[in-house]
C-alpha positions as CSV (number, residue, x, y, z in Angstrom):
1,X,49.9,-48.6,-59.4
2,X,49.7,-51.0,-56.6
3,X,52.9,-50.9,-54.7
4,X,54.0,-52.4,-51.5
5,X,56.9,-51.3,-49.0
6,X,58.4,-54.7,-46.6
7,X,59.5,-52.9,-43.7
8,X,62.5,-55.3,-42.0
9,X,63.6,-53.2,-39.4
10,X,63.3,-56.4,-37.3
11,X,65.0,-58.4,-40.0
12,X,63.2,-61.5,-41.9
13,X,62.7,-65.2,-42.3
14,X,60.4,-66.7,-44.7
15,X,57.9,-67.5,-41.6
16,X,57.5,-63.7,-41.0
17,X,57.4,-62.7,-44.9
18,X,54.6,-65.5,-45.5
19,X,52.3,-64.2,-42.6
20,X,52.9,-60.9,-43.4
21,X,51.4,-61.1,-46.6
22,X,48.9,-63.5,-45.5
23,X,47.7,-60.7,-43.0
24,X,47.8,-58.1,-46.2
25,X,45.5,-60.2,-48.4
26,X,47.0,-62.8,-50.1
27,X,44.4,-65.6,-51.2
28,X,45.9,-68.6,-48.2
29,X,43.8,-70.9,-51.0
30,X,46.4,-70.3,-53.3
31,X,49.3,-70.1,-51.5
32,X,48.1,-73.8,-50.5
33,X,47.3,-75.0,-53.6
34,X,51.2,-73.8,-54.7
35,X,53.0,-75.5,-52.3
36,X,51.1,-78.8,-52.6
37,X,51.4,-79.1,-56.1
38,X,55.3,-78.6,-55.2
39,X,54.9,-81.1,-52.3
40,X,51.5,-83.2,-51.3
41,X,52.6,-83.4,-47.8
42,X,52.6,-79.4,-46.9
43,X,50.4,-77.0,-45.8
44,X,50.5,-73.3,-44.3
45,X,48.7,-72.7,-41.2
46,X,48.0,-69.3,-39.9
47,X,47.0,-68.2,-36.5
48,X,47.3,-64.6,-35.1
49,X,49.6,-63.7,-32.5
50,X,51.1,-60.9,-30.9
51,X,54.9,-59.8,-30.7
52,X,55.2,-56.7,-27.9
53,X,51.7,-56.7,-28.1
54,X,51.4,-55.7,-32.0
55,X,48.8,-57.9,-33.6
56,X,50.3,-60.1,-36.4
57,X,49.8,-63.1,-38.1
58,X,52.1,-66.1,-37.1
59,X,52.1,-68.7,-40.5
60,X,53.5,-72.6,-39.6
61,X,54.1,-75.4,-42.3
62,X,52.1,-78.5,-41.0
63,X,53.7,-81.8,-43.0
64,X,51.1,-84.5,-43.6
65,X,48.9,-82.6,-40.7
66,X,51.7,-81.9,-38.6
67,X,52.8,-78.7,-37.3
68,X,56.9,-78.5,-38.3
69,X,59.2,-75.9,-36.4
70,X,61.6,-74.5,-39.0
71,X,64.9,-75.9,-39.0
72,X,68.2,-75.9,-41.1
73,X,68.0,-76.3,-44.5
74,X,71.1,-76.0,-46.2
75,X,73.7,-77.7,-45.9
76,X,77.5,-78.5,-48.6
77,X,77.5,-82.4,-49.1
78,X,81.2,-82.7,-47.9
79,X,80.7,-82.5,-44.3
80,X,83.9,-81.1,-43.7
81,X,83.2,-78.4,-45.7
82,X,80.7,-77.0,-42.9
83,X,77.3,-76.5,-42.2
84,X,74.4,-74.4,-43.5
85,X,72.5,-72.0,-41.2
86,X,69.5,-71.9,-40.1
87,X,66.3,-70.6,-41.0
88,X,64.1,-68.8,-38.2
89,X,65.1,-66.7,-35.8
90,X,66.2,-69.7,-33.2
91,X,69.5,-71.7,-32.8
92,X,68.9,-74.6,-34.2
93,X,71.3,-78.3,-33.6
94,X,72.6,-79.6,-36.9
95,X,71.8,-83.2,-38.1
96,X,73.0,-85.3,-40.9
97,X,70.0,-86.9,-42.4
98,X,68.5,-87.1,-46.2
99,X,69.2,-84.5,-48.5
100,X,68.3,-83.2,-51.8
101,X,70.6,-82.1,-53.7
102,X,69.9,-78.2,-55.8
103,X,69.5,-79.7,-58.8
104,X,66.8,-82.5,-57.4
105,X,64.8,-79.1,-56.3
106,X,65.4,-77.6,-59.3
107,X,63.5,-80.1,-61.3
108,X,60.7,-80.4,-58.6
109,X,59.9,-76.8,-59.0
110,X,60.2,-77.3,-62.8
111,X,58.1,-80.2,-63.0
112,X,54.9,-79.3,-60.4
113,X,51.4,-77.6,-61.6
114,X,52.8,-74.0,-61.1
115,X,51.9,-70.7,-62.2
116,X,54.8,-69.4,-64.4
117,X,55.1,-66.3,-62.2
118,X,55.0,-68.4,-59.0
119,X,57.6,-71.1,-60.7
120,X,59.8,-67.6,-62.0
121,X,59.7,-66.6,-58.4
122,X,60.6,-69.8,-56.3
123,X,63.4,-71.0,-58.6
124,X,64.8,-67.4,-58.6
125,X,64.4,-67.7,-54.5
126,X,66.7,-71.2,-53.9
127,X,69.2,-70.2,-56.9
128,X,70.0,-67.3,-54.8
129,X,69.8,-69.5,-51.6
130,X,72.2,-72.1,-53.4
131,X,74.8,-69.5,-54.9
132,X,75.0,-67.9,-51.5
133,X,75.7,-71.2,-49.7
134,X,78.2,-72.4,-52.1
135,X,79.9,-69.2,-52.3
136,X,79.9,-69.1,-48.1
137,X,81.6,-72.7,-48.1
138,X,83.8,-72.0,-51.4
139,X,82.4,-74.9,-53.3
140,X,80.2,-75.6,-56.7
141,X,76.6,-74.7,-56.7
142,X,76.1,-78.0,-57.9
143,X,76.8,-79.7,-54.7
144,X,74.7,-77.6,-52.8
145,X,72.4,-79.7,-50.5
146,X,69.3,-78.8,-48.7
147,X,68.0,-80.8,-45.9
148,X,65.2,-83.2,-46.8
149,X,63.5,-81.6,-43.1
150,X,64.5,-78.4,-43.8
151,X,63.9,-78.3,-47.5
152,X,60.3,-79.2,-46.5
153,X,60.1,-76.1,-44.5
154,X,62.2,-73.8,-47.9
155,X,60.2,-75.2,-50.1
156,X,57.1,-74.1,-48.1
157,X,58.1,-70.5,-47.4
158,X,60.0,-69.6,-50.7
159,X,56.8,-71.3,-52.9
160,X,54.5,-69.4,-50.6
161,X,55.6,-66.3,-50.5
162,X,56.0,-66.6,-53.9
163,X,52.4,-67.1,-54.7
164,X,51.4,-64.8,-52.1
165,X,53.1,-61.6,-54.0
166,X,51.7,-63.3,-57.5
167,X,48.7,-63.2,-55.4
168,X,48.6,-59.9,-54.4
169,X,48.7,-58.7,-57.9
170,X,51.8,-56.7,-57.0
171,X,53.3,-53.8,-59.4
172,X,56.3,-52.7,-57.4
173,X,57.7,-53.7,-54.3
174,X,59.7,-51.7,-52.5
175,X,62.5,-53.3,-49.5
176,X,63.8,-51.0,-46.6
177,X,67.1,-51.2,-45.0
178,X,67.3,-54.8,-43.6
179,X,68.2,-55.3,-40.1
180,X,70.6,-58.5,-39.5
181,X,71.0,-58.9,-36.1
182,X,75.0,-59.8,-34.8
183,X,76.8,-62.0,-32.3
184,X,77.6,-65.8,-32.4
185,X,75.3,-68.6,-33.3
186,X,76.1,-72.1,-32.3
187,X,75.7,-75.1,-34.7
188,X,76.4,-78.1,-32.6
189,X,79.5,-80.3,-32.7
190,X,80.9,-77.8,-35.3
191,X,80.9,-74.8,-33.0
192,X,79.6,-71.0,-34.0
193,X,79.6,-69.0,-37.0
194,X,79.4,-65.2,-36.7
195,X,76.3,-63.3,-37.4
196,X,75.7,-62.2,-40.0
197,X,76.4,-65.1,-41.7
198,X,78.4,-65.4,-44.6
199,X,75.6,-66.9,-46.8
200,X,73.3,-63.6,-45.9
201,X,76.1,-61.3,-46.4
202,X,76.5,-62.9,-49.6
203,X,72.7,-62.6,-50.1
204,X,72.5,-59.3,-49.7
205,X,75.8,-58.0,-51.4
206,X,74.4,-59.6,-54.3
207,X,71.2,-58.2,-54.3
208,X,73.2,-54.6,-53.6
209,X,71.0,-54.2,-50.3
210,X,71.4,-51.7,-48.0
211,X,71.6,-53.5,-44.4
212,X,72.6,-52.5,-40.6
213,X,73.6,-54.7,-37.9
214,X,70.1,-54.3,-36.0
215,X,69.2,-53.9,-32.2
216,X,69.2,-57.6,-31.1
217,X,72.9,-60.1,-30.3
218,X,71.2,-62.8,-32.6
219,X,70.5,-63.7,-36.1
220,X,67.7,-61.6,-37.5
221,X,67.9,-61.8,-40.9
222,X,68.0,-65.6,-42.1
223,X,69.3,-66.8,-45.6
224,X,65.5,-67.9,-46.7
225,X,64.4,-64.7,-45.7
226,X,67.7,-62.7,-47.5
227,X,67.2,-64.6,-50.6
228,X,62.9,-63.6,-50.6
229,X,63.4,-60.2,-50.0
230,X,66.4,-60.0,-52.9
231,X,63.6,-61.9,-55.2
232,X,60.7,-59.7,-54.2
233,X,63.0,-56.2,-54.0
234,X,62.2,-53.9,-57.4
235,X,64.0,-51.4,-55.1
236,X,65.6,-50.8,-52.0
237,X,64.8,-47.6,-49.6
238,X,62.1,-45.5,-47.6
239,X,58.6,-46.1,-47.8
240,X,57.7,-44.6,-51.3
241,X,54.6,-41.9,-51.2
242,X,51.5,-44.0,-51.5
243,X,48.0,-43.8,-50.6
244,X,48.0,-46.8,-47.7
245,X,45.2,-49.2,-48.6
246,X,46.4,-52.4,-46.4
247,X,49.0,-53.3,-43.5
248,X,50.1,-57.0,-43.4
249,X,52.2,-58.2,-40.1
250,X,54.1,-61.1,-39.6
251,X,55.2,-62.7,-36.9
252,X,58.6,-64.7,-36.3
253,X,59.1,-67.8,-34.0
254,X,60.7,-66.0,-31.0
255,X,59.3,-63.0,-28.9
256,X,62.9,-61.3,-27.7
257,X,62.8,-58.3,-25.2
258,X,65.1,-56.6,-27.7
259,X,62.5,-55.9,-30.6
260,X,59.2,-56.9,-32.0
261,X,59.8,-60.0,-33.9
262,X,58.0,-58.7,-36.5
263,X,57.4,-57.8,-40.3
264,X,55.6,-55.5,-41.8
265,X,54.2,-54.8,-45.3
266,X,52.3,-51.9,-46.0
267,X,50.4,-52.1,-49.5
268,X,49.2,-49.2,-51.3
269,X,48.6,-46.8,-54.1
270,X,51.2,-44.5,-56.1
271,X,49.8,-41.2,-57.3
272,X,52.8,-40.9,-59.6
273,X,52.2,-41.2,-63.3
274,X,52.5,-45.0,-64.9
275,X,55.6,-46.4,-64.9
276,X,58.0,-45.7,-67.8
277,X,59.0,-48.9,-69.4
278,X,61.2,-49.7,-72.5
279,X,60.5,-51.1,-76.0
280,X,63.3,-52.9,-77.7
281,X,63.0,-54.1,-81.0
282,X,65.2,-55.6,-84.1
283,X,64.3,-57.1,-87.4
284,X,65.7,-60.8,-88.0
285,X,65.1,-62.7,-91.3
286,X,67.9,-65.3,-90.8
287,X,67.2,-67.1,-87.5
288,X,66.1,-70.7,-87.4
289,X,61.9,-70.5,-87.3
290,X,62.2,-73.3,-84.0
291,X,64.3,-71.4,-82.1
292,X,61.7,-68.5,-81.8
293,X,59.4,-70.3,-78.9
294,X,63.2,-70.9,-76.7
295,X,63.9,-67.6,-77.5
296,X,60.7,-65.9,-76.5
297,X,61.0,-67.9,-73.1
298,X,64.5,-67.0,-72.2
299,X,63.2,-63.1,-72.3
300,X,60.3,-63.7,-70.1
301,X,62.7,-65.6,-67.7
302,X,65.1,-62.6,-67.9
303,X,62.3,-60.2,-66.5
304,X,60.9,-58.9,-69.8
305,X,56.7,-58.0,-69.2
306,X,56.1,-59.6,-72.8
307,X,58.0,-60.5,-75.6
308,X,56.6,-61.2,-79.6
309,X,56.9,-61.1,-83.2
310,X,55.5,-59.4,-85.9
311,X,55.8,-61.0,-89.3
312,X,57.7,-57.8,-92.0
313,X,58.9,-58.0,-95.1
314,X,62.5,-56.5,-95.5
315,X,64.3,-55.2,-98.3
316,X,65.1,-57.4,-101.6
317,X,61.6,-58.8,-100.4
318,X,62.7,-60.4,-97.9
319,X,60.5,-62.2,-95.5
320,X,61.3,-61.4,-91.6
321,X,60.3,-60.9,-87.9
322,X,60.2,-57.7,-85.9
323,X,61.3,-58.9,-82.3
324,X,59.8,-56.8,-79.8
325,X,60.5,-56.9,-76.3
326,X,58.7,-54.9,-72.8
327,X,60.8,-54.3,-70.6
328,X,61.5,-52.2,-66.9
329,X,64.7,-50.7,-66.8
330,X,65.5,-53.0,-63.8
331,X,66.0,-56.1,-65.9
332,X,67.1,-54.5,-69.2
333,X,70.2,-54.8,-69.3
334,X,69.7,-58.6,-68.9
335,X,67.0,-58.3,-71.7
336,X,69.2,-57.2,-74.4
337,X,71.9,-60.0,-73.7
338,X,69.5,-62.9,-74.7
339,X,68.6,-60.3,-78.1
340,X,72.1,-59.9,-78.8
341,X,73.6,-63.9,-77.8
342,X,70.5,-66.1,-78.2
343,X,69.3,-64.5,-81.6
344,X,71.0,-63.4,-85.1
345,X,70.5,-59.6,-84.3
346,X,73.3,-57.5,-83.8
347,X,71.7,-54.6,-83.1
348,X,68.6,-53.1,-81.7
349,X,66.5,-49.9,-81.7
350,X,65.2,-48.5,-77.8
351,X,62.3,-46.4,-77.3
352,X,60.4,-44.9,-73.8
353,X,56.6,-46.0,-73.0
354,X,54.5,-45.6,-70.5
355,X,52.4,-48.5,-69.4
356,X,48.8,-48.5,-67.8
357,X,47.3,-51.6,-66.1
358,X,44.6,-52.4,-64.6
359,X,45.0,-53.9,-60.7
360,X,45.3,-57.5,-60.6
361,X,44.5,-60.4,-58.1
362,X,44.6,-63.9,-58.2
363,X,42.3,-67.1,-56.9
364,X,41.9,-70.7,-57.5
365,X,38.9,-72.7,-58.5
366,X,38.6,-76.2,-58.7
367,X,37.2,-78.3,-61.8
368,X,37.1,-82.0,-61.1
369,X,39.5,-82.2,-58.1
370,X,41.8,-79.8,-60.0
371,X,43.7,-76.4,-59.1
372,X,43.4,-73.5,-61.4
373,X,44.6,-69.9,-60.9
374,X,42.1,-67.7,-61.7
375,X,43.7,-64.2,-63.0
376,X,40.9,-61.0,-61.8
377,X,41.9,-57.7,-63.5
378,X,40.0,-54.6,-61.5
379,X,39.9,-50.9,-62.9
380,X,38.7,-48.2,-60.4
381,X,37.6,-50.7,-57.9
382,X,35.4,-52.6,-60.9
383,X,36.1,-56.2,-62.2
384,X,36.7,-55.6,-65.7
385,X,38.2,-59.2,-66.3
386,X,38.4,-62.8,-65.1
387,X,40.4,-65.3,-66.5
388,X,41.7,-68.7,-66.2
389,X,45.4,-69.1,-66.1
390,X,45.8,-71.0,-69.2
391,X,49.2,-72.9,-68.4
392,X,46.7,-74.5,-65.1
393,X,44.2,-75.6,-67.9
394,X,46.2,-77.9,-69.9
395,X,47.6,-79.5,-66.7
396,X,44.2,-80.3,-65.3
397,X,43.5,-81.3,-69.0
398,X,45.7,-83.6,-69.5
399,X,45.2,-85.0,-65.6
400,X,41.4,-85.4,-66.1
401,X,42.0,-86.9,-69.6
402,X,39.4,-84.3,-71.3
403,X,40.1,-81.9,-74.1
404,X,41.9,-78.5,-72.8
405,X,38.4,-76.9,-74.6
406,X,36.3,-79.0,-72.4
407,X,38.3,-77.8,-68.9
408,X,38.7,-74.5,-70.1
409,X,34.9,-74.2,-70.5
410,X,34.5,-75.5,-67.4
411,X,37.1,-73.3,-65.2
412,X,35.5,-69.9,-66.9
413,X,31.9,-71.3,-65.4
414,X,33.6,-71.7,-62.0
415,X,35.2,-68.2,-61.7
416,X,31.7,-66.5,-63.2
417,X,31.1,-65.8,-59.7
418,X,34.0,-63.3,-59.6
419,X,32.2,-61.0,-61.8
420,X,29.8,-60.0,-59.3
């Protein structure tokens, strides 16, 4: 099993969590083509550095060819209500400019040329960021606003990172204690806020993270960074036992006395057995036949591996579907509340598996102009399987105006080279 440990003993922002797994392997190409289908205008950049001198990898977000310093992003739209806080590792001056409101980014995220995993991912990142800000400021989520500046810069680390894990072909991820630094943080006219601040307390209180006040008088630990490691975290604690194959380090914005401004994530290879996953399953013969494909979505979005159905026919003669539904224990619980609300079942049966796969990294190829991921499964070092991410297909398909067959055809000739 390919597992990774983020060590954030120097805290995180998503600056440092985007280089570091950059510097671990993840396909930049990728990453890139993610966060321009979200936004035209941005890029990641990455440069090496050195933070107490400790190589690392320092990852910027150019807009339109421009190299952007991170700034705030979130802010409540009543300006009395307060201010956001910043993202990086710097004080940052608060302006009133353009925002966009959660929702608007909501249905960006929605609507752009995504990988599902990578859409799964980001939109699980800014709901966290948006919860956390509106329960800071005790307002609605809904009027939650992020910088148009700053959101430039959120949308670039959150939709990175998030393809860089998809990348990465990661099977567990495991987050160590995360430092948060301390002191008071000034926000212009409005004065300070105390640090930790009450959006990354609530960020990591929701995510039950285990977290210390760190080494250095400053923030450490920003909300963009709080809310990726929550998304990324199957598990908090020590380094698990792995065989190390790869060390990733990212590097922050600032260079303090106090600590390496760093992040590390150390990507390896778990000689414990496969994981044990779950099987739930339930007959239904009395639910609506077009509710079946919303149904089968709202499990994968609840963190089920796979979800199907399996036609039966049930006493009386009775024709039915067998639901059946993967699942880790992690998101089970979840899992068996769209069964039970979202479906005519009122019951369920539970069994133990164990799950083997094969190791999994992702590319892109291009066909006509177009992006699509490219999904290469390896088995003992071997590629067994290369495969074009069907969801990428039909979008270029229906940009290029050619039948899905014809692009398909065409994206499985591009990627032959992976076989080698």
């Amino acid at each position: 099993m390919k597992v990774a440990w983020i060590d954030c003993s120097a805290g995180a922002s998503g600056d440092m969590l985007l280089g570091a797994l950059l510097d671990v392997g993840a396909d930049l190409s990728y990453v890139n083509a993610a966060v321009a289908a979200v936004d035209p205008s941005l890029a990641v950049q990455v440069a090496p550095t050195a933070r107490h001198q400790i190589a690392a990898l320092k990852a910027s977000v150019e807009v339109d060819g421009t190299p952007h310093s991170e700034g705030p992003a979130a802010v409540i739209s009543e300006p009395e209500a307060g201010h956001g806080h910043g993202h990086g590792h710097d004080s940052h001056e608060h302006s009133h400019g353009p925002t966009r409101p959660w929702s608007e980014v909501r249905r960006i995220l929605e609507a752009a040329a995504l990988n599902d995993a990578v859409r799964a991912r980001a939109l699980d990142t800014f709901g966290r960021l948006a919860r956390a800000e509106a329960n800071a400021h005790g307002v609605d989520v809904e009027t939650v606003h992020f910088h148009e500046v700053g959101a430039l810069d959120a949308i670039a680390d959150i939709v990175g990172v998030s393809a860089a894990a998809v990348s990465l072909g990661l099977e567990r991820v495991v987050v160590s204690t995360i430092a948060l630094g301390g002191g008071r943080q000034v926000r212009g006219q409005h004065g300070g806020i105390p640090i930790p601040g009450p959006a990354v307390l609530h960020l990591v209180a929701e995510a039950e993270a285990p977290v210390v006040g760190g080494t250095a008088p400053y923030e450490m630990t920003t909300p963009t960074g709080a809310a990726l490691l929550a998304m990324l975290a199957d598990e908090f604690g020590m380094m698990p036992p792995m065989r190390v194959t790869q060390t990733g380090v990212g590097a922050g914005g600032r260079d303090p006395v106090e600590v390496p401004n760093i992040l590390r994530v150390i990507v390896g290879e778990t000689a414990e057995r496969p994981a044990t996953q779950l099987v739930y399953e339930t007959n239904i013969d009395d639910l609506d036949p077009r509710l079946w494909p919303p149904v089968l979505a709202r499990l994968l979005e609840a963190g089920a591996s796979d979800a199907w159905l399996t036609p039966i026919l049930m006493k009386k003669g009775r024709p039915a579907h067998t639901l059946s539904v993967l699942v880790s224990s992690t998101n089970a619980d979840a899992v068996r509340r769209v069964v039970l609300t979202e479906t005519t079942a009122i019951g369920l049966r539970e069994y133990d598996i164990r799950k083997h796969a094969a190791d999994r990294e992702f590319t892109t190829v291009d066909v006509s102009g177009q992006p699509i991921s490219i999904k290469i499964a390896r088995y003992d070092g071997q590629v067994v399987n290369v495969q074009p991410e069907y969801e990428d297909v039909v979008t270029a398909a229906a940009e290029l105006k050619q039948p899905v067959k014809a692009v398909m055809a065409q994206a499985v000739a591009a990627a032959a080279g992976f076989w080698g």
